[in-house]
VEXVO-45105 format. One record per residue: z negated, y, x negated of N, C-alpha, C, O in turn; residue in one letter. Coordinates in pm, 1 decimal. Layout:
! residues N
[[Z,Y,X],[Z,Y,X],[Z,Y,X],[Z,Y,X],"A"],
...
! end
This chain:
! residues 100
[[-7858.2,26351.5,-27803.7],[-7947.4,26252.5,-27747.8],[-7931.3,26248.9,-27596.8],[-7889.8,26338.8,-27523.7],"X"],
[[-7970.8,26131.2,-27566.1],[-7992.2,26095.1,-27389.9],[-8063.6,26229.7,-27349.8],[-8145.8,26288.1,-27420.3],"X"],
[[-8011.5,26277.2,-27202.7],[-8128.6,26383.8,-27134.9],[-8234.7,26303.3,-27078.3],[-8309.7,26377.2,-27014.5],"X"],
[[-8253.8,26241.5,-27076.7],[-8371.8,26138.4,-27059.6],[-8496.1,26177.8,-27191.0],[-8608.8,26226.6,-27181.9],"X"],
[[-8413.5,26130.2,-27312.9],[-8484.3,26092.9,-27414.9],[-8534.9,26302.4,-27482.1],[-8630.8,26341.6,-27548.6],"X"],
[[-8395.0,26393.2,-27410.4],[-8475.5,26490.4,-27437.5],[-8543.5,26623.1,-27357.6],[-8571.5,26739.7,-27385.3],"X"],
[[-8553.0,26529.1,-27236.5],[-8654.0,26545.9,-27177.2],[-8793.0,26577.3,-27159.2],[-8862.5,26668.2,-27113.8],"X"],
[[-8809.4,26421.9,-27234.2],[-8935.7,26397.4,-27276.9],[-8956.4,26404.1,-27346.9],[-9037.8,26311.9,-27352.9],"X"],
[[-8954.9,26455.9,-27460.7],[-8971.7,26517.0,-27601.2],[-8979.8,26687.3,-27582.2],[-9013.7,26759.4,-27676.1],"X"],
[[-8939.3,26747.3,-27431.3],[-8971.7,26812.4,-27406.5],[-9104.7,26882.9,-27329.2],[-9158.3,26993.5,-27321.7],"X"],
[[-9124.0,26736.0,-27272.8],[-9201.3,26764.8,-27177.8],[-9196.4,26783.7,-27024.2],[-9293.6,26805.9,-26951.9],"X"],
[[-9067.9,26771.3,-26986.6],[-9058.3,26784.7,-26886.7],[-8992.3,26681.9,-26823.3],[-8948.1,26589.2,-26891.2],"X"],
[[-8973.7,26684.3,-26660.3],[-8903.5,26558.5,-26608.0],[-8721.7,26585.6,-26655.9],[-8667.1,26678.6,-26715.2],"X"],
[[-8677.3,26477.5,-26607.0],[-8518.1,26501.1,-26637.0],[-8491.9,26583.2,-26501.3],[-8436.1,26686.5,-26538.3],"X"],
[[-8501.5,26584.9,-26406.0],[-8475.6,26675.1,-26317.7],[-8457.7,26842.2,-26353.4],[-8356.2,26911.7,-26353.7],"X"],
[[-8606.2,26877.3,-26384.3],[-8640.4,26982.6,-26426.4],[-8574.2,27036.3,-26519.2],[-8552.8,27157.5,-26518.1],"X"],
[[-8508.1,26916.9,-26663.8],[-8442.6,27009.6,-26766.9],[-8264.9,26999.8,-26694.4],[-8178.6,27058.9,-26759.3],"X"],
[[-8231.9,26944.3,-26596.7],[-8105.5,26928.7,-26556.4],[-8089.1,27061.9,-26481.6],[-7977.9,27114.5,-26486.3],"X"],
[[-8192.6,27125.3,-26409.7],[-8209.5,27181.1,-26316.3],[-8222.9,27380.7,-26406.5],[-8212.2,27490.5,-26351.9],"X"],
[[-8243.8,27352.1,-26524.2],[-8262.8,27465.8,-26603.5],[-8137.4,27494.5,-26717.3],[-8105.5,27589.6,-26788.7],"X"],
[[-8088.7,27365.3,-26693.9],[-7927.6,27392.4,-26777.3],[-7828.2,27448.0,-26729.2],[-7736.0,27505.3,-26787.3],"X"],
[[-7857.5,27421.0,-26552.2],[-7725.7,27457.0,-26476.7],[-7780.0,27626.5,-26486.3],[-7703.8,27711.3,-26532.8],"X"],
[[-7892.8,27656.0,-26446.3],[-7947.2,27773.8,-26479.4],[-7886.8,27851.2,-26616.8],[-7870.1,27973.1,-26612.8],"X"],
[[-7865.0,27798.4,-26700.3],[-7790.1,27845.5,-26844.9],[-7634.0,27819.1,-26813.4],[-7564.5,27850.3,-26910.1],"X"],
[[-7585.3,27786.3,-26740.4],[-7431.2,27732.0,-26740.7],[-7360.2,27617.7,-26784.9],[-7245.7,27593.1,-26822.7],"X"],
[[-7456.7,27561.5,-26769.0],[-7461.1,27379.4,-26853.0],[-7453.6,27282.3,-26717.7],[-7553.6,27245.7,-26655.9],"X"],
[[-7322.1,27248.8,-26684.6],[-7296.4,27197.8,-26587.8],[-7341.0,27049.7,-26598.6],[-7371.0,26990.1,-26495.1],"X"],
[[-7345.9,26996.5,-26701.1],[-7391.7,26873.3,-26691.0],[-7380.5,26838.0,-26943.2],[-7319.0,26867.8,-27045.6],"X"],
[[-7486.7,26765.3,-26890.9],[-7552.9,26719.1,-27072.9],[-7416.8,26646.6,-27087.6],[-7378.2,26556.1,-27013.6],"X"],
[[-7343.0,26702.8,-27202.5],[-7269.4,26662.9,-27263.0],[-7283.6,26562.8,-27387.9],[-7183.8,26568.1,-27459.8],"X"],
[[-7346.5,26505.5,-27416.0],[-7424.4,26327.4,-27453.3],[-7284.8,26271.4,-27439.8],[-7196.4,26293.3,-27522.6],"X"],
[[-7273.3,26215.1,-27356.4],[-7115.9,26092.1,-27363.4],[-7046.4,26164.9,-27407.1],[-6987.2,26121.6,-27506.0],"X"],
[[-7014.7,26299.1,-27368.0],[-6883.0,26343.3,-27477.8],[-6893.5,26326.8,-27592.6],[-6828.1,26243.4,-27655.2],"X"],
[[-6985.8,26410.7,-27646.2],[-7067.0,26374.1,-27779.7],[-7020.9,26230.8,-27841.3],[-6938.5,26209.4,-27930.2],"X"],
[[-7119.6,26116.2,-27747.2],[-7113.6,25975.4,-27825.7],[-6943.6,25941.7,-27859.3],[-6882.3,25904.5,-27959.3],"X"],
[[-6900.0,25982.5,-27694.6],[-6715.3,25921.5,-27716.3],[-6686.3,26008.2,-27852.4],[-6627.1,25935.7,-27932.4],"X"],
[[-6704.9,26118.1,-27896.2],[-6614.8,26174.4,-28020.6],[-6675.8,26060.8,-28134.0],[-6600.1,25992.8,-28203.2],"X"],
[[-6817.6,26052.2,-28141.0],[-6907.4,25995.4,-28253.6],[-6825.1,25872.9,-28250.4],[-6806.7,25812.3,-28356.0],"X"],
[[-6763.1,25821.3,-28116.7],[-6736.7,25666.0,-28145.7],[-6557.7,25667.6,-28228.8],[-6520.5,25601.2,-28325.5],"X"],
[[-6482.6,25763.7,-28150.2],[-6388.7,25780.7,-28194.5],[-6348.2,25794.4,-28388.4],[-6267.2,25742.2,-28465.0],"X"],
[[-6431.9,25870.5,-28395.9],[-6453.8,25955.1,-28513.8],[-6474.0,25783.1,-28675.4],[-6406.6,25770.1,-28777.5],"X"],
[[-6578.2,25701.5,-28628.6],[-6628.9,25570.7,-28624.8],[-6469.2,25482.1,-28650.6],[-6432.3,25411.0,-28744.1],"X"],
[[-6406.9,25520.1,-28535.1],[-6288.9,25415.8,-28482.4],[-6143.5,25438.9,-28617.4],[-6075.0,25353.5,-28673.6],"X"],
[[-6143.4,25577.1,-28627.9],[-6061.0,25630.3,-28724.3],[-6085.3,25602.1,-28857.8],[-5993.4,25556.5,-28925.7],"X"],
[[-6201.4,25623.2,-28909.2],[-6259.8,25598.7,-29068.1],[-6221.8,25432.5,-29038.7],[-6117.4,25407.1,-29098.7],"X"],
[[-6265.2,25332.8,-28977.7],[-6254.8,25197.8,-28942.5],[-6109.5,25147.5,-28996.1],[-6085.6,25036.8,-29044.3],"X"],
[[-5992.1,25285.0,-28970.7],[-5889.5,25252.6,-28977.4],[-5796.8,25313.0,-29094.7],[-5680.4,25342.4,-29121.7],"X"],
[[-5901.3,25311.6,-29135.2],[-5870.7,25490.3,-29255.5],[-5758.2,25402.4,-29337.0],[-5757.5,25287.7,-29381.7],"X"],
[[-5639.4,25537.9,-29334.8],[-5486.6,25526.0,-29337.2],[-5466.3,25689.5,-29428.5],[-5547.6,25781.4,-29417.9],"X"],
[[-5347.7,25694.4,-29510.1],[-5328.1,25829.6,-29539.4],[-5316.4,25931.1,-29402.1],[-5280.5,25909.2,-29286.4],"X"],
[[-5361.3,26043.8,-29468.1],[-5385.4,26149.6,-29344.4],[-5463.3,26160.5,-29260.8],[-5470.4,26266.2,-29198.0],"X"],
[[-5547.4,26052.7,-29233.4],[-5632.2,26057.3,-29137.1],[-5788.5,26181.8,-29203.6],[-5900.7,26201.4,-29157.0],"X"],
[[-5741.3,26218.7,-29284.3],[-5869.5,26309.6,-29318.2],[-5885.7,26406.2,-29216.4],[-5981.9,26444.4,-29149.9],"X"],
[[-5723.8,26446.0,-29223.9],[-5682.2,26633.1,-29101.7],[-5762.1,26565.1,-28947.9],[-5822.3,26640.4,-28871.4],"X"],
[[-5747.5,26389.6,-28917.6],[-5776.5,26369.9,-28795.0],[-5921.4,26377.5,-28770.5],[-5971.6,26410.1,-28663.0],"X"],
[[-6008.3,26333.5,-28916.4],[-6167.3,26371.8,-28881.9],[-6202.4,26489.8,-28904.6],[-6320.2,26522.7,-28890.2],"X"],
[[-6115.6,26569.6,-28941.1],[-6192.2,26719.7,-28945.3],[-6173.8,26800.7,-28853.6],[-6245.6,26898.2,-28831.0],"X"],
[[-6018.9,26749.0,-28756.2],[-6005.0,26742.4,-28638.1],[-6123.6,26731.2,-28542.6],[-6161.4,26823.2,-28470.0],"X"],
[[-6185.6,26594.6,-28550.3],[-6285.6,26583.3,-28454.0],[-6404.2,26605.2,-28458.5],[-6484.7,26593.5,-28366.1],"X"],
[[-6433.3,26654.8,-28618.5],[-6580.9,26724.1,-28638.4],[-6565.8,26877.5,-28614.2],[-6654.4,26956.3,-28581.1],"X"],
[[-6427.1,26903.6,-28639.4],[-6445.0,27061.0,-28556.7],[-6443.3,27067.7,-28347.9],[-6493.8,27141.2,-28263.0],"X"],
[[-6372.4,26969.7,-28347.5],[-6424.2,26965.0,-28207.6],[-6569.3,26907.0,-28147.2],[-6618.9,26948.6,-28042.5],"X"],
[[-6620.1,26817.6,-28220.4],[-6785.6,26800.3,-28193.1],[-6868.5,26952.6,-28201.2],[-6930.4,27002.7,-28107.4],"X"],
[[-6853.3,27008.2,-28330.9],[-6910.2,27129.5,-28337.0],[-6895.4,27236.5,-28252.5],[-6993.8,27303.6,-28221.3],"X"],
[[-6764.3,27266.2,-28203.2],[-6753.0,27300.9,-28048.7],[-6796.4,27280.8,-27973.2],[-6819.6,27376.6,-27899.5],"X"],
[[-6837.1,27161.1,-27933.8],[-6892.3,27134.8,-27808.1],[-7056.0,27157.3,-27842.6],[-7142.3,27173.3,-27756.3],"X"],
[[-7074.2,27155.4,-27957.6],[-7243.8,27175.9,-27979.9],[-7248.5,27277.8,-27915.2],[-7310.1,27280.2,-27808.6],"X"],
[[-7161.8,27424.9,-27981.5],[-7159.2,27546.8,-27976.5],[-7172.5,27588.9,-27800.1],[-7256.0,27660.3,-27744.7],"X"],
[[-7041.2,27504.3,-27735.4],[-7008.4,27578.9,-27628.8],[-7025.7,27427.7,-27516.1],[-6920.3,27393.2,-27462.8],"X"],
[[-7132.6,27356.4,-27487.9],[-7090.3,27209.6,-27436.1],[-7029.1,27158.7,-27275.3],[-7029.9,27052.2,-27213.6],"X"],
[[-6969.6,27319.7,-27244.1],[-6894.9,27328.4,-27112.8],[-6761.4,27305.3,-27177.3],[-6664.2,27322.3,-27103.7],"X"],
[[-6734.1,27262.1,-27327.6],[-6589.8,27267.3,-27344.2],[-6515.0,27142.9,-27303.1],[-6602.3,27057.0,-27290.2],"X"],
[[-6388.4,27086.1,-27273.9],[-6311.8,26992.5,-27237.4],[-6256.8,26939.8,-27347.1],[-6197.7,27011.1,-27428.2],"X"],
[[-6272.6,26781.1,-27365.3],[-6225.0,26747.2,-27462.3],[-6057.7,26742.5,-27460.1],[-5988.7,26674.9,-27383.8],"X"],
[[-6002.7,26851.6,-27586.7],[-5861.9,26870.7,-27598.1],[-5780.3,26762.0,-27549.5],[-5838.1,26653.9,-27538.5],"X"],
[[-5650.4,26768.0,-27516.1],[-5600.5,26672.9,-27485.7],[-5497.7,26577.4,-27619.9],[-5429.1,26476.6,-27602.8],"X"],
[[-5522.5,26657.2,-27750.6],[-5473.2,26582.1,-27843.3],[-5554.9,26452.1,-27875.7],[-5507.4,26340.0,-27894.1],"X"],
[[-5762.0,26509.6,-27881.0],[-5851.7,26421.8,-27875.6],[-5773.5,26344.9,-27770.8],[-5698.2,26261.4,-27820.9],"X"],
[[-5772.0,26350.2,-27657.2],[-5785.9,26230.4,-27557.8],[-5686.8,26125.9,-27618.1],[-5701.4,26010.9,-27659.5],"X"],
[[-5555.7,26230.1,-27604.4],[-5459.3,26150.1,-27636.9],[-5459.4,26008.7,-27797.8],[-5401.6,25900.9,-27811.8],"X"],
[[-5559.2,26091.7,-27890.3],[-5622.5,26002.2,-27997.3],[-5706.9,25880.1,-27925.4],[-5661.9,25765.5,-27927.8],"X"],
[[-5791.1,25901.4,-27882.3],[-5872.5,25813.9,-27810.6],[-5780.8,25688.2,-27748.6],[-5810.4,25569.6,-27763.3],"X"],
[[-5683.3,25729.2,-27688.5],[-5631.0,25645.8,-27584.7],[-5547.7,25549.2,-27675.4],[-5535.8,25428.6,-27654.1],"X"],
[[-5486.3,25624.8,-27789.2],[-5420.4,25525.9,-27907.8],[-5493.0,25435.4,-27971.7],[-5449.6,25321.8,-27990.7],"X"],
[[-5618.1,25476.9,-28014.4],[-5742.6,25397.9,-28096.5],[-5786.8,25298.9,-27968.9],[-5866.8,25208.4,-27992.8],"X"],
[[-5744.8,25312.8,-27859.6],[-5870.8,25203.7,-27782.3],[-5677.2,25101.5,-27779.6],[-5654.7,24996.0,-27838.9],"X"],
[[-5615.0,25150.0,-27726.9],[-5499.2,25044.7,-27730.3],[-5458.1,24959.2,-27884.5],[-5433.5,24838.6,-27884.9],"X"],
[[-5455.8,25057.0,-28028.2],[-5497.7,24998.7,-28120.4],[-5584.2,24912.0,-28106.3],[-5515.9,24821.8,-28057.8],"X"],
[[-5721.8,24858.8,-28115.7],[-5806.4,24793.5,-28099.6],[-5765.7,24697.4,-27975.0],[-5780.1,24581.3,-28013.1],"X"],
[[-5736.7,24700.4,-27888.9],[-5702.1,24598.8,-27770.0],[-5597.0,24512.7,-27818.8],[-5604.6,24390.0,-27813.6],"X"],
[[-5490.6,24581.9,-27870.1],[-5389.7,24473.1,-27962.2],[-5411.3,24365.8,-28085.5],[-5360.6,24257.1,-28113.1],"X"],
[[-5540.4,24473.6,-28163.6],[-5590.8,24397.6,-28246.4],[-5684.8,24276.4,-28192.9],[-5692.5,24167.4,-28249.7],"X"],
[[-5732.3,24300.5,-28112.9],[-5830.2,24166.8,-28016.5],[-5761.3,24101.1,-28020.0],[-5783.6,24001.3,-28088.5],"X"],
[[-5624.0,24113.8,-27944.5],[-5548.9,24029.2,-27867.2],[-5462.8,23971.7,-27988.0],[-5387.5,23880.0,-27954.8],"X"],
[[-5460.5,24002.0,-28098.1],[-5423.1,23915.0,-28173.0],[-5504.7,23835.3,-28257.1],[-5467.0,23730.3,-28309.2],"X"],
[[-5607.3,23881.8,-28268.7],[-5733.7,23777.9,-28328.6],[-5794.3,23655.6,-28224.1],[-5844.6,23551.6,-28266.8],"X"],
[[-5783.5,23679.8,-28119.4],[-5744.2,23593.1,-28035.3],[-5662.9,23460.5,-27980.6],[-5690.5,23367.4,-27904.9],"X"],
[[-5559.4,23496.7,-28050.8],[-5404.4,23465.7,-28030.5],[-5356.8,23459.8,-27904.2],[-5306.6,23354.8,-27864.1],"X"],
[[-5365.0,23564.1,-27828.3],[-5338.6,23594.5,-27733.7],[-5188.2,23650.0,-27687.6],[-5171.7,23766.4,-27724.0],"X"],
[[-5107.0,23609.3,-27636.3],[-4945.7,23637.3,-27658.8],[-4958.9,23807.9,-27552.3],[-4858.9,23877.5,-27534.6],"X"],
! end
C-alpha cells in the first residue's frame, strides 16, 4: 500500500512513519517497486505464451523478496523483462494504431 494510506491506518503522520523506517534500515517504502512487479507480473499472464510459468514464479519469488528484505534491487533480469514487456506493448499500440 501507499505510505500515505499506511500511515494512516497507523496513526501516524507520513513523516513520522518515513522517519522510523529509515530508523529500521528502510531507506525508502518500496510501494512502486512492489506495484512495477504487480504490473509486470499482470503484463506477462496478458501475454501468456509457453514457459512463461518459470517467468511468474520468477517474479513472485522476487516480490516475496522484497516483502522479506525491501532494501532489495530489482534484479537486472526483472528489469531487463520489464523493458521487453513495455517495448512489446508499444509495438503492439503502434500497430493497432496503424502506425508505421
Amino acid at each position: 500500500m501507499p505510505i500515505s494510506v499506511a500511515a494512516k491506518e497507523l496513526g501516524v503522520s507520513t513523516s513520522t512513519l518515513k522517519y522510523r523506517c529509515r530508523e529500521l534500515g528502510i531507506p525508502y517504502w518500496p510501494y512502486l517497486k512492489m506495484k512495477s512487479l504487480a504490473t509486470l507480473e499482470s503484463s506477462v499472464l496478458g501475454f501468456a505464451r509457453a514457459g512463461s510459468q518459470h517467468i511468474i514464479r520468477h517474479i513472485r519469488e522476487e516480490m516475496e523478496a522484497i516483502m522479506d528484505n525491501p532494501t532489495l534491487k530489482i534484479s537486472d533480469e526483472t528489469k531487463d523483462l520489464r523493458y521487453r514487456m513495455y517495448e512489446l506493448k508499444k509495438k503492439m499500440k503502434r500497430k493497432a494504431t496503424g502506425a508505421v
